[in-house]
PDB file as gemmi writes it, atoms N, CA and C in Angstrom:
CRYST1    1.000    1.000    1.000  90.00  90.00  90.00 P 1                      
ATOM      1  N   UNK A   1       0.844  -1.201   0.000  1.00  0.00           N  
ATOM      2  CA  UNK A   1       0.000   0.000   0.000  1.00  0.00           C  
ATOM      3  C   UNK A   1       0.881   1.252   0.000  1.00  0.00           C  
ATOM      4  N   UNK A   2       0.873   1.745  -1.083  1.00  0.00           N  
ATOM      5  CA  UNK A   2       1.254   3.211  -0.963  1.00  0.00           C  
ATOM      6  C   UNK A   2       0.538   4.585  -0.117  1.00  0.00           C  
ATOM      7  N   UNK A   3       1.343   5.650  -0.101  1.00  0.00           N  
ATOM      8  CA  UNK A   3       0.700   6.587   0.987  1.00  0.00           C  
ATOM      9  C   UNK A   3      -0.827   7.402   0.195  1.00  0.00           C  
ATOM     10  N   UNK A   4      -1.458   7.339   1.002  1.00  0.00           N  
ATOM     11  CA  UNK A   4      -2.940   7.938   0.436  1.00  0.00           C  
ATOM     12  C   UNK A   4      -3.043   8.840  -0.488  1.00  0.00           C  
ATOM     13  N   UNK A   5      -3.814   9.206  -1.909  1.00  0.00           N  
ATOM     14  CA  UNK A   5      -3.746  10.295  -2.962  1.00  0.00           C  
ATOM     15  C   UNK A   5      -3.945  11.348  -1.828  1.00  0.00           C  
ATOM     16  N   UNK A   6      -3.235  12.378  -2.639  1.00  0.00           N  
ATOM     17  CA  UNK A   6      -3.195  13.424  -1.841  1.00  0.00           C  
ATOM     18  C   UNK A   6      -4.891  13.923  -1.881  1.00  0.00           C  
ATOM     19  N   UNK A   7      -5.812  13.546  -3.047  1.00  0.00           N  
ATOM     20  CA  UNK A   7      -7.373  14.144  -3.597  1.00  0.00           C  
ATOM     21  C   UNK A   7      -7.680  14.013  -1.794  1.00  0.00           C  
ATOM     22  N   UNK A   8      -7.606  12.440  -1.476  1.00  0.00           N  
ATOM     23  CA  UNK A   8      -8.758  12.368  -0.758  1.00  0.00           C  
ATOM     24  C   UNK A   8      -8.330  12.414   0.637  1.00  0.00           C  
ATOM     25  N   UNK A   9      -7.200  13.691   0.720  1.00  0.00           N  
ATOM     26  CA  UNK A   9      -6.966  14.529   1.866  1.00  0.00           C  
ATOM     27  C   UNK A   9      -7.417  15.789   1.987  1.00  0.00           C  
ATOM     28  N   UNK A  10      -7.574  16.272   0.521  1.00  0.00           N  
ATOM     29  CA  UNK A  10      -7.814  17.569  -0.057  1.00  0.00           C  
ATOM     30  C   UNK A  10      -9.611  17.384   0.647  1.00  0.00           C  
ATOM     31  N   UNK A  11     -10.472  15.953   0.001  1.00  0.00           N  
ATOM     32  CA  UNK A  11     -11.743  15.738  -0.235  1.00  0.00           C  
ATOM     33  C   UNK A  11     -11.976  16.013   1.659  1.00  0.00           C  
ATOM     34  N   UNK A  12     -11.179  15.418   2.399  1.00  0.00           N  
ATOM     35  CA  UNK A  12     -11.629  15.734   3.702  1.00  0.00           C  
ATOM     36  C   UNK A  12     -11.372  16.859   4.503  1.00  0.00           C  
ATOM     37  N   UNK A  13     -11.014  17.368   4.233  1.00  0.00           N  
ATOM     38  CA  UNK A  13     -10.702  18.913   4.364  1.00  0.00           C  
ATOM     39  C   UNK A  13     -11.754  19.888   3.332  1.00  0.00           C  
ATOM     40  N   UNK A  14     -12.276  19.707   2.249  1.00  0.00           N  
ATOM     41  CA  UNK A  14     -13.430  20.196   1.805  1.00  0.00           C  
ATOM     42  C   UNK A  14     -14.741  20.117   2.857  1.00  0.00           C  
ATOM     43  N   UNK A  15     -14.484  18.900   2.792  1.00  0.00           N  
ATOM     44  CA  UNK A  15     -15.637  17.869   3.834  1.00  0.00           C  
ATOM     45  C   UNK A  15     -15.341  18.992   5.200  1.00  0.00           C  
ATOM     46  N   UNK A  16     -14.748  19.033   6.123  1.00  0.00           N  
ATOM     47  CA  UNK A  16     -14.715  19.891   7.067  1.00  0.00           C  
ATOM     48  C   UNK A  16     -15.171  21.076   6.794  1.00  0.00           C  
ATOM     49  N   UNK A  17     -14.704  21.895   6.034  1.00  0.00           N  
ATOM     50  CA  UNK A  17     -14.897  22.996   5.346  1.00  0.00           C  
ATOM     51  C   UNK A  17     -16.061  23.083   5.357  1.00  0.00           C  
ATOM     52  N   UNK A  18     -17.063  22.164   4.435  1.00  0.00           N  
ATOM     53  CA  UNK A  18     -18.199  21.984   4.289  1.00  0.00           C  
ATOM     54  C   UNK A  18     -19.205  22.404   5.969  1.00  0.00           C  
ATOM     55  N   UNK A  19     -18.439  21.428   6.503  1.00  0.00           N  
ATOM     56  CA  UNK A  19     -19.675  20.856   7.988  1.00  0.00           C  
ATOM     57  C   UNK A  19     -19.592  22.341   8.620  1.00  0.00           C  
ATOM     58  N   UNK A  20     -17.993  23.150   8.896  1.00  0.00           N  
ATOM     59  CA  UNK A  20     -18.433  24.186   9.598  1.00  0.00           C  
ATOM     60  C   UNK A  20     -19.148  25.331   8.787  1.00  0.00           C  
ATOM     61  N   UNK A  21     -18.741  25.058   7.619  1.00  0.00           N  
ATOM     62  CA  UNK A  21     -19.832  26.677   7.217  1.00  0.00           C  
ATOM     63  C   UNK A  21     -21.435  26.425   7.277  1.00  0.00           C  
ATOM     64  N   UNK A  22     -21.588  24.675   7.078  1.00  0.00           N  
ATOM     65  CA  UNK A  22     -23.111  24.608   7.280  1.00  0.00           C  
ATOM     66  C   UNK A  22     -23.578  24.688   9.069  1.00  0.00           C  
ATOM     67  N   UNK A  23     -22.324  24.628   9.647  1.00  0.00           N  
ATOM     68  CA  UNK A  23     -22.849  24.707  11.286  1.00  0.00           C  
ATOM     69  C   UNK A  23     -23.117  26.135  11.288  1.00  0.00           C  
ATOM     70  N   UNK A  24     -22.127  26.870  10.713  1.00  0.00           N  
ATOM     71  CA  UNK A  24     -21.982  28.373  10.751  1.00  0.00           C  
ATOM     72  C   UNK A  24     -23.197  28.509  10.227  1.00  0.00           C  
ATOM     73  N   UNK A  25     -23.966  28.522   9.393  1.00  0.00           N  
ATOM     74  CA  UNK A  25     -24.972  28.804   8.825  1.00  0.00           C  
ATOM     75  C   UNK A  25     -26.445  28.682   9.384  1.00  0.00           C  
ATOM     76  N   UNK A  26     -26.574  27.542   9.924  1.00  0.00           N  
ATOM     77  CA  UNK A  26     -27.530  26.991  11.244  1.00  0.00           C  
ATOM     78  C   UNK A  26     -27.444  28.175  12.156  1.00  0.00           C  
ATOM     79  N   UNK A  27     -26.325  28.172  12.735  1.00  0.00           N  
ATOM     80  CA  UNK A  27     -26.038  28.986  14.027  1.00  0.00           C  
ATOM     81  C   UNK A  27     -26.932  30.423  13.640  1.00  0.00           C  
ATOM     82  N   UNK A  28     -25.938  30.997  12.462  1.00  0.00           N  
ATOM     83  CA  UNK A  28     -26.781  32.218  12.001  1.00  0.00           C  
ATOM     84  C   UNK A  28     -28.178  31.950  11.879  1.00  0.00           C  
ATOM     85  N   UNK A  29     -28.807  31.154  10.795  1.00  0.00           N  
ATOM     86  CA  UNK A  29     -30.045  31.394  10.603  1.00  0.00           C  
ATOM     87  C   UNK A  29     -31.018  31.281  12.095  1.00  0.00           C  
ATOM     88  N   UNK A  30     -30.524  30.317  13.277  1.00  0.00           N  
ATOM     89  CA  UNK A  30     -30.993  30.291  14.282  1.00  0.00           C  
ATOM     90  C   UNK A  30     -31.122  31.786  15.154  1.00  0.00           C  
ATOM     91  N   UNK A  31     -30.017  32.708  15.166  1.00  0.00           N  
ATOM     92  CA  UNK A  31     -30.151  34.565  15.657  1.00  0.00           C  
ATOM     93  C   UNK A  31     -31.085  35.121  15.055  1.00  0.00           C  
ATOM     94  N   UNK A  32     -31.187  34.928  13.774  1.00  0.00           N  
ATOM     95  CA  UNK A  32     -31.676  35.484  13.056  1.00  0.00           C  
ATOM     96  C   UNK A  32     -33.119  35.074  13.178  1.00  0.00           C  
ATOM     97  N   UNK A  33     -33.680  33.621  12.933  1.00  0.00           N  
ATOM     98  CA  UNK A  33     -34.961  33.673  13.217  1.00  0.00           C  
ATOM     99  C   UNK A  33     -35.559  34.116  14.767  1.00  0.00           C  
ATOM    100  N   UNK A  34     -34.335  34.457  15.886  1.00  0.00           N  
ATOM    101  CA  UNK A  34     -34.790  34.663  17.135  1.00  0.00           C  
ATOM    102  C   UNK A  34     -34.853  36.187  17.052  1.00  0.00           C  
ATOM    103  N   UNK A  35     -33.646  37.135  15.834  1.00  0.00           N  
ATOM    104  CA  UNK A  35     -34.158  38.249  16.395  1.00  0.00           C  
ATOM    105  C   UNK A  35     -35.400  38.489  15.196  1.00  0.00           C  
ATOM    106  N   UNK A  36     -35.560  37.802  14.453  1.00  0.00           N  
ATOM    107  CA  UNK A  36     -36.806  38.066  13.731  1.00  0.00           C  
ATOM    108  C   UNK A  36     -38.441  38.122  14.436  1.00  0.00           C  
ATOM    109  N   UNK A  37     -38.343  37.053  15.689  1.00  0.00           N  
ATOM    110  CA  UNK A  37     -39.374  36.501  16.557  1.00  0.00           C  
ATOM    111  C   UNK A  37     -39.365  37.725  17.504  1.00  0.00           C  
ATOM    112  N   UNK A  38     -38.314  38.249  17.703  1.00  0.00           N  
ATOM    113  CA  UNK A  38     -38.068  39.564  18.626  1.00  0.00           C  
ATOM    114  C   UNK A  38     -39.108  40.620  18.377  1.00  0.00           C  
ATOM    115  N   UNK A  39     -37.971  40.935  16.922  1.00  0.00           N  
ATOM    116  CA  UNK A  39     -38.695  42.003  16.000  1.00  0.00           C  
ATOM    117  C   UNK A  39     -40.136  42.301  15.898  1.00  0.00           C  
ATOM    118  N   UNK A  40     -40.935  41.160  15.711  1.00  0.00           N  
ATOM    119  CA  UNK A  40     -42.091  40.873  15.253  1.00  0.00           C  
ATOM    120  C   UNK A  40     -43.090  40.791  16.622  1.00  0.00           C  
ATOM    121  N   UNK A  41     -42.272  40.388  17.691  1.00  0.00           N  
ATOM    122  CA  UNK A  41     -42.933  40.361  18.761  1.00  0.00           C  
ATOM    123  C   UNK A  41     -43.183  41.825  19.386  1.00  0.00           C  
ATOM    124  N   UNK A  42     -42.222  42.676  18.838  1.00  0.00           N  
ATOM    125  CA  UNK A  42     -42.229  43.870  19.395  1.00  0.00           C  
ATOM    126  C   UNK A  42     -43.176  45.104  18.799  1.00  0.00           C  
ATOM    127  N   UNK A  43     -42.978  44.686  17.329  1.00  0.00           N  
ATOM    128  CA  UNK A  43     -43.805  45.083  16.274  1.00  0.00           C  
ATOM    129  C   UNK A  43     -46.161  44.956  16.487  1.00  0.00           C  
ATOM    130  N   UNK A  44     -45.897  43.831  16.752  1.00  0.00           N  
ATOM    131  CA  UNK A  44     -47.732  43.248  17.376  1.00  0.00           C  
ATOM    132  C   UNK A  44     -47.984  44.003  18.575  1.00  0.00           C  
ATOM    133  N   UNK A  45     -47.194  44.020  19.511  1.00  0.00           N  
ATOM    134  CA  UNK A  45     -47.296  44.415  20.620  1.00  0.00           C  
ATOM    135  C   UNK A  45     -47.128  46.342  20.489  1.00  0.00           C  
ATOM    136  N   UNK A  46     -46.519  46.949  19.505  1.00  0.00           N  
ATOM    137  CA  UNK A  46     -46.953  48.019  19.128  1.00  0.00           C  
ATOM    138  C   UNK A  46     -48.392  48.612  18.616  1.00  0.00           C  
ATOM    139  N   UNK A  47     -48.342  47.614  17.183  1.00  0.00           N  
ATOM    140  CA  UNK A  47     -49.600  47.711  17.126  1.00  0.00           C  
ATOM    141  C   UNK A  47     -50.798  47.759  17.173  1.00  0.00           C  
ATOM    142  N   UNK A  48     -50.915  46.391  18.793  1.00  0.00           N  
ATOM    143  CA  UNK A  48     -51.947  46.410  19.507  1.00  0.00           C  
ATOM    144  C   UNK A  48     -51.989  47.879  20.567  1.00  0.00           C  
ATOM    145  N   UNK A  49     -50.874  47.880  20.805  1.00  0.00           N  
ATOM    146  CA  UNK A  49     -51.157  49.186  21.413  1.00  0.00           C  
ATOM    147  C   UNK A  49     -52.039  50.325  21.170  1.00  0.00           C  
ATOM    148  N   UNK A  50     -51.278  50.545  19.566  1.00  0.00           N  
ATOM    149  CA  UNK A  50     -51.995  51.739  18.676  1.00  0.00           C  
ATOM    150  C   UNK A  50     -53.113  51.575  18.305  1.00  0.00           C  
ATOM    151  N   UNK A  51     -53.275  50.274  18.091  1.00  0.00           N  
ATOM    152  CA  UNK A  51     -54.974  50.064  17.954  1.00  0.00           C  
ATOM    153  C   UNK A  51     -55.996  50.081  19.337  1.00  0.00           C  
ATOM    154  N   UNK A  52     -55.058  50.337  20.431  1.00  0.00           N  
ATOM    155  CA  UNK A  52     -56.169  50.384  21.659  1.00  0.00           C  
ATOM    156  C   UNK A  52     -56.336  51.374  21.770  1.00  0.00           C  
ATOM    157  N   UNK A  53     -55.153  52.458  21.286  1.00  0.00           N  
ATOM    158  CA  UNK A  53     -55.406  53.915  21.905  1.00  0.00           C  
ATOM    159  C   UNK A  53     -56.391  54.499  20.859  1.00  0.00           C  
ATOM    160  N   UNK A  54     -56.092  54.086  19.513  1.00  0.00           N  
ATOM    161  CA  UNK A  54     -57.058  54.940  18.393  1.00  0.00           C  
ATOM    162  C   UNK A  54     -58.620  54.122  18.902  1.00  0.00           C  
ATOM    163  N   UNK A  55     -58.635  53.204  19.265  1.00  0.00           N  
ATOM    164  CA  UNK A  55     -60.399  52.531  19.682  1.00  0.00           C  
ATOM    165  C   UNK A  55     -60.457  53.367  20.635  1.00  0.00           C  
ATOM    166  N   UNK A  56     -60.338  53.077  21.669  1.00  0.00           N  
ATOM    167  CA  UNK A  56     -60.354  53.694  22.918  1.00  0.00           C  
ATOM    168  C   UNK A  56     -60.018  55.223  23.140  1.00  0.00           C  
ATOM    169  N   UNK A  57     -58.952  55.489  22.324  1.00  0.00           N  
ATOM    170  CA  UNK A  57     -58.359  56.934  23.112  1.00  0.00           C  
ATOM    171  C   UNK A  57     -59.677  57.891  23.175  1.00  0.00           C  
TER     172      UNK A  57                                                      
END                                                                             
């Protein structure tokens, strides 16, 4: 047995490459849908507001 092609050192090191930018990517889209849930939570809770004061005010 000769020493391993160099490809399928290169291929696992792609392969790594690969896993963290898709962890990286998870991670992000996970902030992101939390500050989106933020956003939006903050956003309803405005608008119910404004809609109590224009009924009501």
């Amino acid at each position: 047995m000769a020493t391993p092609a160099p490809e399928s050192n290169s291929n696992s090191f792609k392969l790594t490459i690969w896993r963290l930018l898709y962890f990286l990517t998870l991670l992000h889209l996970k902030s992101f849908k939390f500050y989106a849930y933020k956003r939006l939570l903050v956003l309803s809770r405005r608008t119910i507001e404004n809609f109590e004061l224009t009924e009501y005010g």
